[in-house]
N, C-alpha and C positions, 0 to 999 in steps of 0.2 A: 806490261801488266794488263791483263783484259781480266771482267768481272762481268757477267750476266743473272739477272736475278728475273724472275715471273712470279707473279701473284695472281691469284685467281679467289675473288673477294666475294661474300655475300651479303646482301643485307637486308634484315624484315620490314626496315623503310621503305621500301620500291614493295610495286604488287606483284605474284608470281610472273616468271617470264622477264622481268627485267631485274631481278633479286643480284645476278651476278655480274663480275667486270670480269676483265683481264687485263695485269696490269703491267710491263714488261720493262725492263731498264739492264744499261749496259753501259761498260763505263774502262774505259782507257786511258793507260799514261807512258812513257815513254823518259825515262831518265837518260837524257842525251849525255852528261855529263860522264856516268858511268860507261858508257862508249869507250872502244881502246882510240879511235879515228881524234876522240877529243880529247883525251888526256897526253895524246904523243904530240897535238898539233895546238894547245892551249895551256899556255900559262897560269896551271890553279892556282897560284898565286892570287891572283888576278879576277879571274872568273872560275869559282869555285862548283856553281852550282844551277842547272839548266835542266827542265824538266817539261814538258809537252802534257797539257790533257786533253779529253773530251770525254762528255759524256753524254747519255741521250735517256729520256725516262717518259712513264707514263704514271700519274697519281690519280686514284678515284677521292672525293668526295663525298659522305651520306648523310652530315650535318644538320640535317632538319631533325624534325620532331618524329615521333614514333606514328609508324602507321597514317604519314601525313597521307597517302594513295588511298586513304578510307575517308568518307565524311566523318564529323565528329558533331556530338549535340553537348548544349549546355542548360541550365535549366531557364526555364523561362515562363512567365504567368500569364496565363490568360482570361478573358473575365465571357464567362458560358452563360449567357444568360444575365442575372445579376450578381452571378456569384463568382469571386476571383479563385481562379482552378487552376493546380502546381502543372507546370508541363515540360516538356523540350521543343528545343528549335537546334535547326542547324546553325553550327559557328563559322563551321571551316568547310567548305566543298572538297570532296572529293576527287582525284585526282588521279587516276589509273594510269597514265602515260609515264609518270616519274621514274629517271632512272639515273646512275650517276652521273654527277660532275666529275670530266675528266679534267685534267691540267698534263698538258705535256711542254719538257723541257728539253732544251737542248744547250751545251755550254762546249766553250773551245777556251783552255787557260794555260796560264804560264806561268811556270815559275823562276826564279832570278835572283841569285846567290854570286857577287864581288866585293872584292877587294879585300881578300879575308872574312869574307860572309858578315863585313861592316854594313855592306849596302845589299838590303831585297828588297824584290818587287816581286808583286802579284798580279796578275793581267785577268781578268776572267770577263767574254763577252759569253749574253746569254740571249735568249729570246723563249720566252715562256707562252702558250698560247691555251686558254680556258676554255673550254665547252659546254653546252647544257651546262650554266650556272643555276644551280638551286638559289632558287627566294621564295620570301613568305611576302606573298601581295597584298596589299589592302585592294579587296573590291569594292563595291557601290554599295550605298548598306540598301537600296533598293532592293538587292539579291537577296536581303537577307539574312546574309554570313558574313565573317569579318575579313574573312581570308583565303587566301586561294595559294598550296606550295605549287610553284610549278618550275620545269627548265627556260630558262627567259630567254639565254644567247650567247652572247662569247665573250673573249677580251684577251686582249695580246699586249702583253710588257716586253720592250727588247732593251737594253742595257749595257751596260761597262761598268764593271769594280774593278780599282785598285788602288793598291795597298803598298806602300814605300815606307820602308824602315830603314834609319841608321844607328850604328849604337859606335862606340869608341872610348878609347882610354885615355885620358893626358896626365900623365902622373896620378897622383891620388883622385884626381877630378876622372868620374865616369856618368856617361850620360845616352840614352836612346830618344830614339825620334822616332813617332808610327803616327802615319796618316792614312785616311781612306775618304777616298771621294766615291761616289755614284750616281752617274746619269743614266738616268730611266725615262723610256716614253710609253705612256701608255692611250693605248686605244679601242673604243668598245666595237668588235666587229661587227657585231649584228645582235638586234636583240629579237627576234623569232617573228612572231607577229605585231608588233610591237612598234610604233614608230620613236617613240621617247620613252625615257626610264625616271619617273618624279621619286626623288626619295626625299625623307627627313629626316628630322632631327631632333633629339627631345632638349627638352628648353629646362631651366632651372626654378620648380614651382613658385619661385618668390618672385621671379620674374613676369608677373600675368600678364604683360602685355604680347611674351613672345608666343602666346598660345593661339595660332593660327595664321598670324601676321607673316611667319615668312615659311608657310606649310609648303611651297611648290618652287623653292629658290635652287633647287639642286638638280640638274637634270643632265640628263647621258642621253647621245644622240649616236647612232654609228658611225663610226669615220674620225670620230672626237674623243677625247680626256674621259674618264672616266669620271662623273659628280662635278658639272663645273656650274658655277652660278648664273642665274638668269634673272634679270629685272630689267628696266630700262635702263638709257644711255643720260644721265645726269650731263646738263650742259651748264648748268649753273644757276643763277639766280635773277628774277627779272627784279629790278633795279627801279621802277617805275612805268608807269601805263604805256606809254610812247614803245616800251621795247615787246609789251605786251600786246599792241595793236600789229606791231613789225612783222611780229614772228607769221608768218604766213606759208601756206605752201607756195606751189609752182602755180598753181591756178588762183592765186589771193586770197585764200581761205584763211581766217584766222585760227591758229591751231591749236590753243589753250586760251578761247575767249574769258573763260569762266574764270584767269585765274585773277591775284591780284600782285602788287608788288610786294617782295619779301617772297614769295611761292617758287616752288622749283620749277624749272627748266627742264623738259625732257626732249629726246630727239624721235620726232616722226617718221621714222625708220622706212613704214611702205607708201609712205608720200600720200596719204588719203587725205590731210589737212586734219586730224584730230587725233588723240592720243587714248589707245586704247590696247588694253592687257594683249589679247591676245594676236593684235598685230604689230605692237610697237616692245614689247619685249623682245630681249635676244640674251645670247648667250654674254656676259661681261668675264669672268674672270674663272680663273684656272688656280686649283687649291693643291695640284699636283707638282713638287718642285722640281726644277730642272735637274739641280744635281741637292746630295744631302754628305756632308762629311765632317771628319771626327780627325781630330791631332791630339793625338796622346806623348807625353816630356814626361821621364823619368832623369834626375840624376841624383850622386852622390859625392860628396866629399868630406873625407875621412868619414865623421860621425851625424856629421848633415845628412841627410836628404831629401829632396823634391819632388813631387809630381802633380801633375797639371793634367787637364783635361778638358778641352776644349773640340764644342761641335757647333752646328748650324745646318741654314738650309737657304738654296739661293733660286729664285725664280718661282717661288709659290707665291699666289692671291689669299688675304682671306679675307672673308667676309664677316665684318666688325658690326655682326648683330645688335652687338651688344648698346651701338650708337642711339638705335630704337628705345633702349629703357634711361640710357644714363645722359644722356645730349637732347632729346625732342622734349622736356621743358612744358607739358600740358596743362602742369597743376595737380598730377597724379601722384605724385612720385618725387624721390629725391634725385638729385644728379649732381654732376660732378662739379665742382667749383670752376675748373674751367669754362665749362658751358655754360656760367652765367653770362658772357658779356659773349659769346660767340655767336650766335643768332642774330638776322638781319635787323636793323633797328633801324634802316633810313639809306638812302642811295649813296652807293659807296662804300658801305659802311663792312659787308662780306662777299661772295659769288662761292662762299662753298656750304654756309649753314641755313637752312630756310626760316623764316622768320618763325618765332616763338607763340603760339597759339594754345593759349587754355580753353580743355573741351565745353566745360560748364560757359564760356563765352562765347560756343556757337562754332568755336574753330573745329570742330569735331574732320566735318568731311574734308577741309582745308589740310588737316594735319596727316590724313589716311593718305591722302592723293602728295605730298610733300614729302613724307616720310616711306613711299612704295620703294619696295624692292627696288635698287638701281646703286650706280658706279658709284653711287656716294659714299654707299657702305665698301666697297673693295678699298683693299691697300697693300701693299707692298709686305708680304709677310716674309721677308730673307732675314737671316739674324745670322751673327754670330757670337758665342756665349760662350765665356769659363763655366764650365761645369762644374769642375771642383778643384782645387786646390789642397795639397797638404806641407807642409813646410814640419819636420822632425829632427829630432837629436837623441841620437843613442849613447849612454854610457853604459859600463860594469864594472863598478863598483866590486871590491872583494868583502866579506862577513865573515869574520874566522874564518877563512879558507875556502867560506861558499863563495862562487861565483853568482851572482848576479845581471842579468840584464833590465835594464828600465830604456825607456823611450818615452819624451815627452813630444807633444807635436799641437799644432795647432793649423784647422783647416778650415776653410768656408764654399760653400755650394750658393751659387749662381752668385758670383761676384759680381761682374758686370754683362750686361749686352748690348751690342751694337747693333742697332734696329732702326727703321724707319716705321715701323711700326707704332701708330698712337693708340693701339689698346693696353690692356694690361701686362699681357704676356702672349709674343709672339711664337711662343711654342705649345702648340693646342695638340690635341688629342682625335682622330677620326676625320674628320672630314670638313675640317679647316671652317667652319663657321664661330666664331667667337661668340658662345651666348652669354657670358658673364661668368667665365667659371672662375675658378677663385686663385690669383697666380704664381707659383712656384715660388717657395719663400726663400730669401737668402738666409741662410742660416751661417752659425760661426760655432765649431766646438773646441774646445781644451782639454785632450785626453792626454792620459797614460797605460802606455801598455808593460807590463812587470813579468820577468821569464823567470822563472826559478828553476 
């Protein structure tokens, strides 16, 4: 089986001259099973079913805003003299070079059918690679504008899905098993002119502390993960002056003279003897998981039956924002009942929570420089979760003659999970920052469903 498709795309988003792609894909398979070589020399009994792919594609992207390749103005005041006069300014610059985001694919897969098509498997390795990605940039408001759309660089995901199914009969008892794992790595090849890619993330307005506090935590480098986090290296807690005097570089410098005990611990990364953003940050943690997969149970017996749903994710970071509003303890804010007694209160006493500082007492710069960006906030974000369960019972019932079907059943969504995770809910949304969102509730229902 071969299949070839071309697309030749335009869009009024690009400026003339880059308006059009061309976009081409082709795709093969190869059912070895239906082979005469394997049906004479193979036990369909056995191995019923063997099938070969590949395919190979090109996709454009136009996803920005309309006519982003033109400036754009918004209204704006200005004061002429004494008098304030309605005007424009530019929002957004102009951008003539814009032209598609390509993405090309490539995939080689398998398919796998025995034992009476009890047991299959799916195999699919892929490698994906992006080009000219469209973003909308925050510039310098020096400039004047907000934003600039522009092609910024690349990014390449290579992978492995698959997918193992059993299903079978034992007398009245019937029952299937489907699972899917995936391990994907991702890497940002280049980002144009460009040494680093800062992004954010918007916070949850009730939350005011997170409004700016962790504005440059997400950063893509090329060579590396695509969004991974950046703060300092947390070493723990100075415990008393004596550890505070110690800490020293290679030439005896004392490297956080200013601090006191109860104060975090950071690590001097380019050995200068002092602690400073923009030499002693690095990259900590990775929000991208190694693999993410899903176990789906169905079964039956007689008027019973089962099904389950169970997924996760194993080898992601996240970063437990959220520690900033509901754990640092200033006198602003509520927090959580555990963190009352978790903060340093005397030597010995923690090495992972820094001591407890209300700003109206002065502890203002104490708590900024304690609570920065760093490994404190990372943690271990793998889970794995019931998703849903149902548990039902069918009968039918006869009515003068009508037939009837009733099904009663009773199911619950996120029964339990297994996490090391100590924020709320280790299964977030976007880009793996926990900023307080609010978490997936377990629910329980009692229905019926009635067939007439």
């Amino acid at each position: 089986m071969l299949d070839f498709n071309i697309g030749y795309n335009g869009s009024e988003n690009f400026a003339p001259g880059k308006r059009y792609g061309t976009f081409p894909s082709f795709s093969a398979g190869w059912t070895v099973s239906n082979e005469s070589f394997f049906r004479d020399n193979v036990d369909n009994s056995k191995f019923n079913f063997l099938k070969l792919r590949a395919s190979w594609g090109k996709l454009g992207n136009n996803s920005i805003d309309n006519y982003a390749f033109l400036s754009t103005y918004a209204a704006n005041n200005y004061v002429i003299g004494n008098t304030l006069t309605n005007g424009l300014a530019v929002s957004a610059y102009a951008n003539p070079l814009l032209r598609w985001e390509t993405t090309t694919s490539a995939d080689l897969g398998l398919d796998i059918a025995v034992l009476n098509n009890r047991l299959t498997a799916t195999v699919d390795a892929y490698i994906r690679k992006t080009e000219n990605i469209l973003l909308n940039e925050t510039v310098p408001r020096v400039s004047g504008a907000n934003s600039l759309t522009r092609n910024v660089g690349g990014m390449e995901n290579k992978g492995i899905e698959i997918t193992l199914g059993w299903k079978d009969d034992i007398g009245d008892f019937s029952y299937s098993i489907d699972g899917n794992v995936s391990f994907v790595k991702n890497t940002v090849t280049n980002l144009g002119t460009s040494g680093v890619l800062q992004s954010t993330f918007g916070y949850d307005n009730a939350l005011i502390d997170f409004s700016g506090q962790f504005s440059n935590i997400i950063r893509s480098y090329p060579g590396n993960p695509y969004g991974q986090f950046y703060g300092y290296n947390f070493l723990g807690i100075f415990q008393n002056q004596s550890e505070i005097d110690n800490y020293k570089s290679s030439d005896g410098k004392v490297i956080q003279p200013d601090a006191k005990p109860g104060d975090s611990k950071f690590a001097d990364i380019n050995g200068d003897g002092k602690i400073a953003a923009k030499d002693d940050m690095v990259l900590i943690g990775d929000p991208n998981p190694v693999a993410i997969f899903g176990l789906n149970f169905n079964a039956s017996w007689r008027n019973f039956d089962l099904s389950m749903l169970f997924q996760g994710t194993a080898g992601n970071d996240i970063y437990n924002a959220s520690k900033f509003y509901f754990e640092k303890f200033d006198g602003r804010q509520n927090v959580l009942a555990r963190a009352y007694k978790a903060g340093w209160n005397g030597e010995g006493s923690t090495n992972s929570v820094p001591i407890y500082l209300a700003d109206a007492a002065g502890g203002s710069a104490r708590n900024n420089l304690n609570w920065s960006s760093s490994t404190l906030y990372i943690e271990d974000g793998s889970y794995f979760r019931l998703k849903n369960i149902q548990l039902g019972y069918t009968f039918n019932p006869n009515f003068n003659a009508v037939k009837m079907g009733f099904r009663v059943y009773v199911s619950a969504q996120n029964l339990f999970t297994i996490t090391k995770y100590s924020g709320f809910d280790p299964e977030l949304s976007g880009i793996g920052v926990d900023r307080g969102q609010y978490p997936q509730p377990r629910t329980f229902v009692l229905g019926l469903n009635i067939n007439l």
